[in-house]
C-alpha positions as CSV (number, residue, x, y, z in Angstrom):
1,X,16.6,-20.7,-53.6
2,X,13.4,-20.4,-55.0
3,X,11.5,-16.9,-54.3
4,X,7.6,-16.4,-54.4
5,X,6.1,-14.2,-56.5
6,X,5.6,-10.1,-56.0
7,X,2.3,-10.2,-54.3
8,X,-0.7,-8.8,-56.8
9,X,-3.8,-9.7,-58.4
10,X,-4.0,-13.3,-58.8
11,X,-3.1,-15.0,-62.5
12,X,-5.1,-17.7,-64.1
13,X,-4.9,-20.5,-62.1
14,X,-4.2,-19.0,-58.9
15,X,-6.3,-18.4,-55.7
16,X,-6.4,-17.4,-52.5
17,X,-7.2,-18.4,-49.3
18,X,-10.5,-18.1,-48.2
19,X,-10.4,-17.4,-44.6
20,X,-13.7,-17.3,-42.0
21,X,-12.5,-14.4,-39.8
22,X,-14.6,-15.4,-36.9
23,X,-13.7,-18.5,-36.7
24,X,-9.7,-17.4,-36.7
25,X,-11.2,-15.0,-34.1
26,X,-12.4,-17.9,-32.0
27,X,-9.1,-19.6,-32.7
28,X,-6.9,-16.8,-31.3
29,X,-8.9,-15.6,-28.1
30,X,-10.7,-18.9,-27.0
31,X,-7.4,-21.3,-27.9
32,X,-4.2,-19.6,-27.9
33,X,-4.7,-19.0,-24.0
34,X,-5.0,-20.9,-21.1
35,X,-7.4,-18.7,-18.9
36,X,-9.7,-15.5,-19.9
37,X,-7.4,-13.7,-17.0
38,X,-4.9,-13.3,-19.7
39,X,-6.8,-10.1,-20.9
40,X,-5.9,-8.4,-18.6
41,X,-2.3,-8.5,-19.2
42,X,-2.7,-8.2,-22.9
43,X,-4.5,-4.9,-22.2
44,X,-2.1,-3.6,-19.8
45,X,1.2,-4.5,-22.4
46,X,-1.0,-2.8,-25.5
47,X,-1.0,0.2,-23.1
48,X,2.6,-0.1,-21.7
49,X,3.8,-0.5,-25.1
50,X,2.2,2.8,-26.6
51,X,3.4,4.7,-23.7
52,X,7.0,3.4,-24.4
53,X,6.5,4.5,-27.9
54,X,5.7,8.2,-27.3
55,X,8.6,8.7,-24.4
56,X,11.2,7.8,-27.2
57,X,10.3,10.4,-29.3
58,X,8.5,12.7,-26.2
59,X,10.6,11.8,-23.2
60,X,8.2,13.8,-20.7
61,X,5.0,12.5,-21.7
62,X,3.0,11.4,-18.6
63,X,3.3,7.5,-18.3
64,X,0.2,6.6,-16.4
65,X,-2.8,3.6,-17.2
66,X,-6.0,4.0,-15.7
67,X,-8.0,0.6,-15.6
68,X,-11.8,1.2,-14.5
69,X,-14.2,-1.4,-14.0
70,X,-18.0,-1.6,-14.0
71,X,-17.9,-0.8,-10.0
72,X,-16.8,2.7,-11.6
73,X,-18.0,3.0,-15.1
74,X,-21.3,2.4,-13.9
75,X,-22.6,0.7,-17.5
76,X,-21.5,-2.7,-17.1
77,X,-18.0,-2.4,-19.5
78,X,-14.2,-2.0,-18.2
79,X,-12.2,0.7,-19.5
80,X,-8.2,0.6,-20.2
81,X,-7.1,4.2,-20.7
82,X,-3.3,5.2,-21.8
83,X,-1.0,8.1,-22.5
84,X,0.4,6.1,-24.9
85,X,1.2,7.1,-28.7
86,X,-2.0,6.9,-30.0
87,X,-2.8,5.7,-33.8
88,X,-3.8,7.4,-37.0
89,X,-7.0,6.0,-39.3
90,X,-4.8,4.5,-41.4
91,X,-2.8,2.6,-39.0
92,X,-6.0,1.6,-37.3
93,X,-7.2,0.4,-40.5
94,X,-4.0,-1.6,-41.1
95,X,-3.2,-2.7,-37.7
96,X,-6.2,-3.6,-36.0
97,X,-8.4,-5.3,-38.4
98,X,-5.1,-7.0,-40.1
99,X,-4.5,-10.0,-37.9
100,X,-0.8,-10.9,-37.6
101,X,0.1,-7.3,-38.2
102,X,2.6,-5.6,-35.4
103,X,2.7,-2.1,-34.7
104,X,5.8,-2.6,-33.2
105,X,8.3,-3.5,-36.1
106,X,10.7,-1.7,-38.0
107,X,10.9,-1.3,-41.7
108,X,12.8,-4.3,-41.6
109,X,10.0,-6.7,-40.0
110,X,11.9,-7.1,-37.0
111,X,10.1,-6.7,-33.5
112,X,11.7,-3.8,-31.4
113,X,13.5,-4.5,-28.8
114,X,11.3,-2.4,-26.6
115,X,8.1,-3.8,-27.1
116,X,6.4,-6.6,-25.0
117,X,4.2,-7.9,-27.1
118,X,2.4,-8.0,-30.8
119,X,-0.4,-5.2,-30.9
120,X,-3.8,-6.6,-32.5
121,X,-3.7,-10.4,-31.8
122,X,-2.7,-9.5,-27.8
123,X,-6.3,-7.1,-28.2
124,X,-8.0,-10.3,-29.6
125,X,-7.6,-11.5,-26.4
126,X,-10.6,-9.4,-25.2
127,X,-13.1,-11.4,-27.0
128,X,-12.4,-14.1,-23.9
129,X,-14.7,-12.5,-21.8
130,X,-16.4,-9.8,-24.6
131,X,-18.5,-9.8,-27.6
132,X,-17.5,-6.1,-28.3
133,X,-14.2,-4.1,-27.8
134,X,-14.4,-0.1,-28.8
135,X,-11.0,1.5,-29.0
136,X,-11.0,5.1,-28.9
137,X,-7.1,6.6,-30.0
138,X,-5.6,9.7,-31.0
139,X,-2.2,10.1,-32.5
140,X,-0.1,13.4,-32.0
141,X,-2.9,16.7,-33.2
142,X,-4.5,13.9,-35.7
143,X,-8.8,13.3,-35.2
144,X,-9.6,10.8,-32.8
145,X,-10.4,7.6,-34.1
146,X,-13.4,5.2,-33.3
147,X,-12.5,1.1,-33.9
148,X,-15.5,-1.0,-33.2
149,X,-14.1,-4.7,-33.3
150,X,-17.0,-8.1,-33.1
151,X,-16.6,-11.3,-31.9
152,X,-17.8,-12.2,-35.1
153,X,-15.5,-11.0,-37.0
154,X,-17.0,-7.9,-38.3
155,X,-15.4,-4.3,-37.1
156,X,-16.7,-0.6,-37.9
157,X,-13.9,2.6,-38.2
158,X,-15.2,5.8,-38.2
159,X,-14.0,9.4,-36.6
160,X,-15.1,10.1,-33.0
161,X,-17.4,12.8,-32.4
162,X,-15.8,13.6,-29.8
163,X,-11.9,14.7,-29.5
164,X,-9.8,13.4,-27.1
165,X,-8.1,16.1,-24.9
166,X,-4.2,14.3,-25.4
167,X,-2.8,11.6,-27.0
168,X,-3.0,7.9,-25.7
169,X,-5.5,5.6,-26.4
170,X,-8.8,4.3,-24.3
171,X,-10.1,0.6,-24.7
172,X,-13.7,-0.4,-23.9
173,X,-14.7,-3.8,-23.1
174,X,-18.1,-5.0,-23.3
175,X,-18.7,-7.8,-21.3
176,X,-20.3,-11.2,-22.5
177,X,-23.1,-12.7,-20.7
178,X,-21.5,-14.8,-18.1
179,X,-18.4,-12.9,-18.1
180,X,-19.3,-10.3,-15.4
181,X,-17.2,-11.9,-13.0
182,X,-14.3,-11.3,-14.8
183,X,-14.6,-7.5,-15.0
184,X,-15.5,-7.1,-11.2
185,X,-13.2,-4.9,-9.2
186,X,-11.6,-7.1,-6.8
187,X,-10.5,-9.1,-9.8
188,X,-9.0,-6.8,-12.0
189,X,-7.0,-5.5,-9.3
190,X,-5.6,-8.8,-8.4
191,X,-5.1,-9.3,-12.1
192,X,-2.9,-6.1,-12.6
193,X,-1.0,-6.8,-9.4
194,X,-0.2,-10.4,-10.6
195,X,1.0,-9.1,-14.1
196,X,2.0,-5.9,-13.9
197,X,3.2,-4.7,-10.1
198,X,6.9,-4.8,-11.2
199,X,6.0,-2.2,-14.4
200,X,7.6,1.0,-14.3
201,X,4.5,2.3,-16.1
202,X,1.7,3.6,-12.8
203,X,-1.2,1.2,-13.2
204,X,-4.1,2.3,-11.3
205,X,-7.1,0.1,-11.1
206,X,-10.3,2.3,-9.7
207,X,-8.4,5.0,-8.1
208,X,-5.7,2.3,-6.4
209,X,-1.8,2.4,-7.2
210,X,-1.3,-1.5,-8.1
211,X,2.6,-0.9,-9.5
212,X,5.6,0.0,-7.6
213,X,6.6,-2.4,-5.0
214,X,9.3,-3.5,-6.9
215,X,11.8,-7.2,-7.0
216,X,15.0,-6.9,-5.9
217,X,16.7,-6.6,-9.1
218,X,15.0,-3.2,-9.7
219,X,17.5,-2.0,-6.9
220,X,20.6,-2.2,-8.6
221,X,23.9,-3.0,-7.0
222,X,22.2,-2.4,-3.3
223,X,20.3,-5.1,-3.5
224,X,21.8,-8.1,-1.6
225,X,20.6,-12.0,-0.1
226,X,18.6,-10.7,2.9
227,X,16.3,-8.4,-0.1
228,X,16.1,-12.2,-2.1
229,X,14.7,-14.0,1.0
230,X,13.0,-11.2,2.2
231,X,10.9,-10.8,-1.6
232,X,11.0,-15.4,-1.6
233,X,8.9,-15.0,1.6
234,X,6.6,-12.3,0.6
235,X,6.2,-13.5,-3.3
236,X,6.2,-16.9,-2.9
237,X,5.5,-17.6,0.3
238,X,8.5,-19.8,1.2
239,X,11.4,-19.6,3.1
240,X,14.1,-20.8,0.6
241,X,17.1,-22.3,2.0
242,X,19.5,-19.8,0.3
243,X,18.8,-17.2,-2.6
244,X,21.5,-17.4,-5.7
245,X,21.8,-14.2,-7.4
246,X,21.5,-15.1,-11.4
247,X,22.2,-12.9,-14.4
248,X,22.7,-14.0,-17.9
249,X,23.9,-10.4,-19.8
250,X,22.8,-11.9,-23.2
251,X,19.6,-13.0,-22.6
252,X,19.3,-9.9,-20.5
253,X,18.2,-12.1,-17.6
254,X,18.6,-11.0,-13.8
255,X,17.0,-12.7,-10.6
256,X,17.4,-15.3,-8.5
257,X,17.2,-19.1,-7.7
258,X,15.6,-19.8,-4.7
259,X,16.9,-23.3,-2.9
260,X,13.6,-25.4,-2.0
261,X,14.0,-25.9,1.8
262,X,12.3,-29.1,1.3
263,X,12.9,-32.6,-0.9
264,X,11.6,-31.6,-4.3
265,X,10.6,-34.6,-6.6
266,X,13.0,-34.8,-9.5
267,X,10.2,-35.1,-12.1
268,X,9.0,-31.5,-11.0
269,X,10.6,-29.1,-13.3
270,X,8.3,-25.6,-13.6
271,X,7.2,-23.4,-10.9
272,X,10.0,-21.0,-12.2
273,X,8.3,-17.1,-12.2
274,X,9.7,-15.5,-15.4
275,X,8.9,-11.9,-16.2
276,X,9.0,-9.9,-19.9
277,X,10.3,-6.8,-19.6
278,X,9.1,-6.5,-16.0
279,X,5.7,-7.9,-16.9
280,X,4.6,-10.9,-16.2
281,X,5.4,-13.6,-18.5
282,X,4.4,-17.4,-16.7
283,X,3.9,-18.1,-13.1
284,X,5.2,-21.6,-13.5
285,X,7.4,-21.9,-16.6
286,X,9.3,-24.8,-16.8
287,X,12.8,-25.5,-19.2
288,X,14.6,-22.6,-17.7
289,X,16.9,-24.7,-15.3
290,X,18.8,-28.1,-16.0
291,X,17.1,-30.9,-15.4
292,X,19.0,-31.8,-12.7
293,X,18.5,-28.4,-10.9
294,X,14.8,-29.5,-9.5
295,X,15.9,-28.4,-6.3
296,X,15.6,-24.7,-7.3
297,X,12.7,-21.9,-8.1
298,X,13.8,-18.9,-10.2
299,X,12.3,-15.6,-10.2
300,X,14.0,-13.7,-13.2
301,X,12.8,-11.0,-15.2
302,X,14.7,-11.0,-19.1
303,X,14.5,-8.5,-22.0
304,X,16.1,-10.8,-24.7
305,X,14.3,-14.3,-24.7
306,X,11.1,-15.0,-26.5
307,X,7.8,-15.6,-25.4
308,X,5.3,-18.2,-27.0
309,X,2.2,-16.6,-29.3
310,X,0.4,-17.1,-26.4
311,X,2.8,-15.3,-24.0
312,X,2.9,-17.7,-21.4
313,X,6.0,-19.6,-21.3
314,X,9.5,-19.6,-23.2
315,X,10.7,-19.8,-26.9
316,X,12.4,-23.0,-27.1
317,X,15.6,-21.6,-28.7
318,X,19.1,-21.3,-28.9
319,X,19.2,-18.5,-26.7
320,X,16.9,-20.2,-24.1
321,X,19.5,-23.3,-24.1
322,X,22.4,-20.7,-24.0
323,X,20.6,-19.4,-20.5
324,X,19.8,-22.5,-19.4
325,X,23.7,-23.5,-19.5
326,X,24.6,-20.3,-17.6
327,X,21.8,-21.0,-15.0
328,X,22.8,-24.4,-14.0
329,X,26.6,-22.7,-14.4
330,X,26.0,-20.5,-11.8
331,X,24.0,-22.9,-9.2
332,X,27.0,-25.0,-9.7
333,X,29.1,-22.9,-8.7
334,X,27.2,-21.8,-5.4
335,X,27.3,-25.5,-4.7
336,X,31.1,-25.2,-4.9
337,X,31.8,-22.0,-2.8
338,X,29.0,-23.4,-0.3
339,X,31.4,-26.2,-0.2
340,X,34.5,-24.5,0.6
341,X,33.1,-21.8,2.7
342,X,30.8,-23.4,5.1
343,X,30.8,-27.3,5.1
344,X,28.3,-27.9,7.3
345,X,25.4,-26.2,5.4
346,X,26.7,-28.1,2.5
347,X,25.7,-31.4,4.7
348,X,22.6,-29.6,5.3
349,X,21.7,-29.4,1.8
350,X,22.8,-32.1,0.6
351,X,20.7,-33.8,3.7
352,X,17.6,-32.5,1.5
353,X,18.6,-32.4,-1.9
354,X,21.2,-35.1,-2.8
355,X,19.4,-36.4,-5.4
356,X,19.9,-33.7,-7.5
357,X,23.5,-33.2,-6.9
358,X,23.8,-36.9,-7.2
359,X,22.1,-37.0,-11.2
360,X,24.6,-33.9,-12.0
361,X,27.7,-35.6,-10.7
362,X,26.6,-38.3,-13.2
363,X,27.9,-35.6,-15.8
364,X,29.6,-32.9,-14.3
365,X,33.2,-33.7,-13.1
366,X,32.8,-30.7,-10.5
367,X,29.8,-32.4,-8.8
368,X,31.3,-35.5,-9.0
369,X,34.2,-34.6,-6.6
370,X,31.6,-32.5,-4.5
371,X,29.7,-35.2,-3.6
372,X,32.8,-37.9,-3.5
373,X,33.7,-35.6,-0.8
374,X,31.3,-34.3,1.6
375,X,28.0,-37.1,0.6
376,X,28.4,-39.7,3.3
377,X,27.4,-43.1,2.1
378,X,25.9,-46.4,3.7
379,X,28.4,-48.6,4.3
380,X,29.0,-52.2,6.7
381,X,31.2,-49.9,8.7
382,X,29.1,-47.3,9.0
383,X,28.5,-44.2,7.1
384,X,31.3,-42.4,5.0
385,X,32.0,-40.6,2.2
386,X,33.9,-42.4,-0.7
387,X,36.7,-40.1,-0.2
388,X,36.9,-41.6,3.5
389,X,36.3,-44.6,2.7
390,X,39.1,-45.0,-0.1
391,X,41.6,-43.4,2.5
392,X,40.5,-46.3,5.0
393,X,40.4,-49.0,3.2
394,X,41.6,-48.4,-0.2
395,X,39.9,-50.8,-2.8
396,X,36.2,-49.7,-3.0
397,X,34.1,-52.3,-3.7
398,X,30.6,-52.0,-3.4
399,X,27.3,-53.9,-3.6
400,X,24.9,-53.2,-6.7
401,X,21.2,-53.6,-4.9
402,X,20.1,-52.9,-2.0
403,X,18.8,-56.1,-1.2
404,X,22.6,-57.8,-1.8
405,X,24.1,-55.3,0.6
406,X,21.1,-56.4,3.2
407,X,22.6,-60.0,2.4
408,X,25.9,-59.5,2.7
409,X,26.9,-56.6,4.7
410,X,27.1,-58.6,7.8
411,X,29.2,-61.2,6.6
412,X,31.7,-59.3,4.6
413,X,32.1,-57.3,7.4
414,X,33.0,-60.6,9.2
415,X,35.6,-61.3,6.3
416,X,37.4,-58.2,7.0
417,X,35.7,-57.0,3.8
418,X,34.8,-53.0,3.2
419,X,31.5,-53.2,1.5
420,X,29.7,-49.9,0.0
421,X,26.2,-49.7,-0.6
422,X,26.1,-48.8,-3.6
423,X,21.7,-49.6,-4.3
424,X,20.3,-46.4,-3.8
425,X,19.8,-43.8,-6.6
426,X,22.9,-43.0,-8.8
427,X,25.4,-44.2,-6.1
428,X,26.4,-47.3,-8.3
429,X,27.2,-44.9,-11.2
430,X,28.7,-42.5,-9.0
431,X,30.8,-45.0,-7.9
432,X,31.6,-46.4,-11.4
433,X,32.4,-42.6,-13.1
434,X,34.9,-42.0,-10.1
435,X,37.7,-43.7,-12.3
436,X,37.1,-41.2,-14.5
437,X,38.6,-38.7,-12.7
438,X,41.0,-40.2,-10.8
439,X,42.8,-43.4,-12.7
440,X,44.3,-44.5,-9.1
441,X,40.9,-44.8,-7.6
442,X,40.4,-48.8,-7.0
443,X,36.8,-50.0,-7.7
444,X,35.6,-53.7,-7.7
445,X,31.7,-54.3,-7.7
446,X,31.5,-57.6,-5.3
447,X,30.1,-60.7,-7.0
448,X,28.6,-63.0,-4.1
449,X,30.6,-65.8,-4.8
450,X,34.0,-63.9,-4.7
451,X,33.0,-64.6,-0.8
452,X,32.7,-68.0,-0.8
453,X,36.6,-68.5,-2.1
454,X,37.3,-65.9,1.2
455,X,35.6,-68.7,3.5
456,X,37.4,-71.3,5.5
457,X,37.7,-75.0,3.7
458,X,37.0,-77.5,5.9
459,X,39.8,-79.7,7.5
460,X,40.2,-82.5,5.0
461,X,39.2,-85.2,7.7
462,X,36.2,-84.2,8.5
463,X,35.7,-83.1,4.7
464,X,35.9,-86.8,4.1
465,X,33.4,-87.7,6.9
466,X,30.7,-85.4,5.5
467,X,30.5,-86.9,1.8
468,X,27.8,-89.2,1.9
469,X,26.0,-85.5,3.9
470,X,26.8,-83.6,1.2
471,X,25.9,-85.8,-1.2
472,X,22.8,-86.1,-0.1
473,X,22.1,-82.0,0.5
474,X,23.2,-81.5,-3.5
475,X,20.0,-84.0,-4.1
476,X,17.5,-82.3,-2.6
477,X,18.5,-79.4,-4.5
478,X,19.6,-80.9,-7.6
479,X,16.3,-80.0,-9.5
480,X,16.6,-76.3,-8.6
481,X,20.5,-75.4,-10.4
482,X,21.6,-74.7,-6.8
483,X,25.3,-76.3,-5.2
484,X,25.5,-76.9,-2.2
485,X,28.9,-75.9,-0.3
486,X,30.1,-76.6,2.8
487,X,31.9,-73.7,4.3
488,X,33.2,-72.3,7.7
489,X,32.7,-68.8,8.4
490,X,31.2,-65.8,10.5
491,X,29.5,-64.9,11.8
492,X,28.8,-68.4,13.3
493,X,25.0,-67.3,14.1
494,X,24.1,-67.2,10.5
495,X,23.5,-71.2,9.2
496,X,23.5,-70.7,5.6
497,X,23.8,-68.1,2.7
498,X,22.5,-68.5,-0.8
499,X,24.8,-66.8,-3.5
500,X,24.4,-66.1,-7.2
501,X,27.0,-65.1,-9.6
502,X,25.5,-62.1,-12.2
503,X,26.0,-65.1,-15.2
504,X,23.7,-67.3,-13.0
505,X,21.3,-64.6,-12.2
506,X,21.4,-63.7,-15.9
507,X,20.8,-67.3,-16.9
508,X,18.1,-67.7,-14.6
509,X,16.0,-64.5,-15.4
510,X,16.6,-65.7,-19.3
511,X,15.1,-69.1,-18.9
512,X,12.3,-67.7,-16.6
513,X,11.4,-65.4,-19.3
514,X,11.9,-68.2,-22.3
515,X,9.8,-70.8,-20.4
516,X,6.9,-68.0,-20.4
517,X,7.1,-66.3,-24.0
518,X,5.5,-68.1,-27.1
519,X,7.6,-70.8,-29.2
520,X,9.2,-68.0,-31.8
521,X,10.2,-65.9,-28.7
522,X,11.3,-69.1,-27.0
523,X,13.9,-70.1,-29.9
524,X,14.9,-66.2,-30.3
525,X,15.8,-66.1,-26.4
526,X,17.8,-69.6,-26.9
527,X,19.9,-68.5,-29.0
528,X,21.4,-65.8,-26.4
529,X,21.6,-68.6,-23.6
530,X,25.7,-68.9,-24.4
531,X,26.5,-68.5,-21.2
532,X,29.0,-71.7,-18.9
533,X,26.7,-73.9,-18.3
534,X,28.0,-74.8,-15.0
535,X,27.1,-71.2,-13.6
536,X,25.1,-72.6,-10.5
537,X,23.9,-70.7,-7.7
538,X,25.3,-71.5,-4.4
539,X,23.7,-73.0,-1.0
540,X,27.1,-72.2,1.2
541,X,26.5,-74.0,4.8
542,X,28.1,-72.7,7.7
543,X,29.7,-75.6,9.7
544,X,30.4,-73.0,12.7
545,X,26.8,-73.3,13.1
546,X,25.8,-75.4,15.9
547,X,22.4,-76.1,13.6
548,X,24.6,-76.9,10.9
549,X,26.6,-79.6,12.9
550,X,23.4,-81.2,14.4
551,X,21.6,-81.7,10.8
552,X,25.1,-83.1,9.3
553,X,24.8,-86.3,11.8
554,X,20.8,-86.8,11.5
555,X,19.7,-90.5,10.9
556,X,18.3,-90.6,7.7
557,X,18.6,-89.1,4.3
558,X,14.7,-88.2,4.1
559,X,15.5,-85.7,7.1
560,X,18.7,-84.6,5.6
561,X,16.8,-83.2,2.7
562,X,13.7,-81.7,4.4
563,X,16.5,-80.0,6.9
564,X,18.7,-78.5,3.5
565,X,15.5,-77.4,1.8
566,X,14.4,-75.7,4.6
567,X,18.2,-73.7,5.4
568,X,17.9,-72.8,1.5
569,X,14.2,-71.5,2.1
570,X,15.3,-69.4,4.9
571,X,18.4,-67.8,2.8
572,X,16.3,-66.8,-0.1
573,X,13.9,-65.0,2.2
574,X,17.0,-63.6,4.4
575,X,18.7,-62.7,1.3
576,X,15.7,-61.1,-0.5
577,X,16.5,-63.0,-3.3
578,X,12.8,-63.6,-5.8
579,X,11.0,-66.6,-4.7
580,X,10.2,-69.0,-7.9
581,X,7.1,-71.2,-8.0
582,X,9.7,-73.7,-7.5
583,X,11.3,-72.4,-4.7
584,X,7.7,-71.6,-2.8
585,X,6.8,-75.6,-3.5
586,X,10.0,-76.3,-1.8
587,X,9.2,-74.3,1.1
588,X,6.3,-75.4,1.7
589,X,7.1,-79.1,1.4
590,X,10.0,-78.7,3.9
591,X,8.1,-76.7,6.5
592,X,5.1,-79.4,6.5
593,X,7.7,-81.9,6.6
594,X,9.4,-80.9,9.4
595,X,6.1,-80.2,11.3
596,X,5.0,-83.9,10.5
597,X,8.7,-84.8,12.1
598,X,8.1,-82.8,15.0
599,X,4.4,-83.4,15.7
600,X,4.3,-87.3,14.5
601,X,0.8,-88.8,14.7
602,X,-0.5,-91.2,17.2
């Protein structure tokens, strides 16, 4: 490995970086953060963190920051005062006009663990809604120091005049012009009870206690469900189906996952409330949960993961995938005591969030047997779960689409024929992995014309007598690939059904697409048309239909045809099978037809 040089003077040749301090200035406090509110928050860790430092080595200092706005200063500018450790000139010189640099690292340049945040770019923050920041500090029985920081880049140290009474540090901000709004009262205090009400640190903003009302984990091992709905309802403002209790001991993550008592939308991931430390990290972080968990809100508080430069989501990391593991680990296994312990609010949920339990069965063997189990599915017998239904009727053989179940629910069911549903979000899949688990699980997907061979054949007489009928029918539809069958089955009331193999339905779709691309795409589509070429589509008409048996004797073969194009219309449109230009020139021409038979003209 190659190591730089020992920093010094530069040698012939070499340069440094020229950098425009205002304009990295701008950078940090006008595009590292979403909203000027953030100052807040940066102001209130600087000053938790310098307390934290002077109660390691002084464990009885007063812990106590004072926030005053301009409803109490009286000149316009907000005040941030601390009983923190306070700074020397020197580290004021090095700390505060060196961005980057961290008064909270050890010799070794690693962050402490106690610290929330990085001292000097967290104050750049200021210059949001100020043009000028004074920071007045004393460290231990050292002078009191004077830092005059500018928006511009420039910054003035000098000893105060006057010496502060204790260590700790004050902060003035100097509002903008515009910014008044954001230094009013009212705000602030909203500001410090959004970011900092679960501190352990008093925060008082004008005389008012804004700390102290405390989440359920600050209680310890008293804290129980009825504290996590009660905090849901008062924090959040819902009422959350159930409260899971989390903890991940290496991240140093405790809280709770709060169950959506509504349908969530599986492409909503965030809305999670993470806090730092007890501060407020992100109202709305997202990538803490699976993906699959979009039925849950977490409110966690964590010492150990890692906050953006910005401080307002997570550290994509090894450590934040570790959690994220242990998170979904632990809603998982709610899901599976929920099941065994109360199987009727397991319907209930499930009722509103299947979806999500559905996409994690697609991986997790766990979920997979939950929801084989206790999800009922549609079904032409009703509704049942897959266990059920294997019990009744052992093979399970299910439909693909929705609109093929539609088709052929009814008549299966009239076959004797068990038919799942299988159309609707991941239930195909579902169905598919269950042989995973269990090799004696039977599963067959139904291909329509597996029915047709289930059908009655006709009684070879009066096969014989329909020839020059079915001759006929297979030329009117001739020019569309479509066979035409003649079938008995029920239920009688239904005349025809239009089936199509998945090799026909594939051929179609490829020479639909071939006949629109451009000649290169044309040939390079050919070439994967190797499918039989007698894969037809299938016009099956049912001789147990009275209609049926009338249009088999009619006088002429002109009739014949209009009568055959119009039953194939009617299954394509009963079948919701797509409608081809083809197929809507056909309809059309058999309905006028037909109305020209039945209304002839004087």
């Amino acid at each position: 490995m190659t190591h730089p040089p020992p920093a010094g003077p530069p040698s012939p040749g070499q340069h440094t970086f020229q950098v425009d301090l205002s304009g990295i200035v701008d950078l940090l406090s006008h595009h590292l953060y979403t909203s000027p509110r953030v100052y807040v928050r940066e102001l209130l860790q600087n000053a938790v963190d310098a307390i934290t430092a002077r109660r390691a080595a002084e464990p009885d200092a007063p812990a106590r920051v004072d926030i005053d706005t301009p409803d109490r200063t009286g000149d316009g500018t907000l005040q941030v005062r601390d009983t923190g450790i306070g700074l020397t000139e020197t580290e004021v010189h090095e700390l505060l006009a060196t961005i980057g640099r961290s008064a909270k690292r050890d010799e070794l340049g690693f962050a402490r663990h106690e610290f929330l945040g990085q001292f000097g770019i967290g104050l750049l923050s200021c210059f949001l809604v100020a043009d000028q920041i004074l920071v007045e500090t004393r460290a231990g029985s050292a002078p009191t120091v004077r830092w005059t920081g500018y928006a511009d880049g420039r910054y003035l140290v000098e000893l105060s005049q006057a010496q502060r009474a204790e260590p700790g540090t004050t902060v003035t901000v100097v509002p903008r012009r515009g910014a008044g709004p954001w230094l009013a009262g009212p705000t602030v205090l909203e500001l410090a009870r959004l970011y900092g009400d679960q501190l352990e640190v008093a925060v008082w903003v004008d005389g008012v206690p804004t700390t102290g009302r405390g989440a359920p984990w600050a209680r310890g091992d008293t804290r129980s469900r009825a504290d996590w709905l009660a905090y849901a309802q008062q924090a959040l403002g819902i009422a959350p189906f159930d409260a899971v209790e989390l903890a991940v001991p290496e991240a140093g993550l405790t809280g709770a996952a709060f169950v959506l008592p509504m349908p969530a939308s599986p492409a909503s991931r965030g809305g999670h409330r993470v806090y730092l430390k007890r501060m407020l990290l992100a109202e709305s972080a997202d990538g803490l949960l699976p993906d699959w968990a979009f039925f849950a809100r977490c409110v966690v508080d964590t010492t150990e993961l890692r906050p953006t430069a910005s401080r307002e989501a997570l550290y994509e990391d090894s450590l934040l995938e570790t959690t994220r593991e242990a998170l979904g680990d632990q809603l998982r296994g709610w899901l599976v005591r929920l099941a065994a312990t109360d199987p009727q609010r397991l319907g209930e949920f499930l009722g509103i969030h299947h979806l999500g339990v559905k996409a994690l069965a697609l991986h997790d063997d766990e979920m997979l047997r939950l929801v084989d189990f206790w999800w009922p599915m549609e079904t032409n017998v009703g509704h049942l779960t897959l266990a059920d239904f294997r019990a009744r009727y052992g093979v399970l053989r299910y439909c693909a689409t929705i609109d093929q179940f539609r088709q052929l629910a009814a008549v299966a069911a009239a076959q004797d024929i068990a038919l799942v549903n299988g159309g609707y979000v991941y239930d195909a899949e579902i169905i598919e992995r269950l042989v995973r688990i269990d090799r004696d699980v039977q599963v067959e997907r139904l291909d329509p014309t597996d029915l047709a061979t289930r059908f009655d054949p006709l009684d070879p007489e009066v096969e014989l007598g329909l020839r020059a009928f079915v001759s006929t029918a297979q030329r009117a539809l001739d020019r569309l690939g479509c066979e035409v069958v003649l079938r008995g089955f029920e239920p009688a009331a239904l005349p025809a059904l239009y089936l199509v193999d998945r090799a026909a339905r594939w051929r179609d779709e490829l020479h639909s697409t071939r006949d629109k691309a451009d000649p290169v795409w044309a040939d390079v589509l050919s070439t994967l048309d190797t499918g039989p070429a007698d894969s037809r589509s299938q016009l099956v008409l049912n001789y147990r239909n009275p209609l049926v048996r009338r249009i088999t004797v009619l006088p002429t073969p002109q009739l014949v045809g209009l009568a055959v194009e119009a039953l194939y219309g009617q299954a394509l449109l009963l079948g919701y099978h797509p409608i081809r230009p083809a197929d809507a020139a056909l309809l059309n021409r058999s309905f006028l037809g037909l109305l020209e038979q039945a209304v002839p003209g004087r």
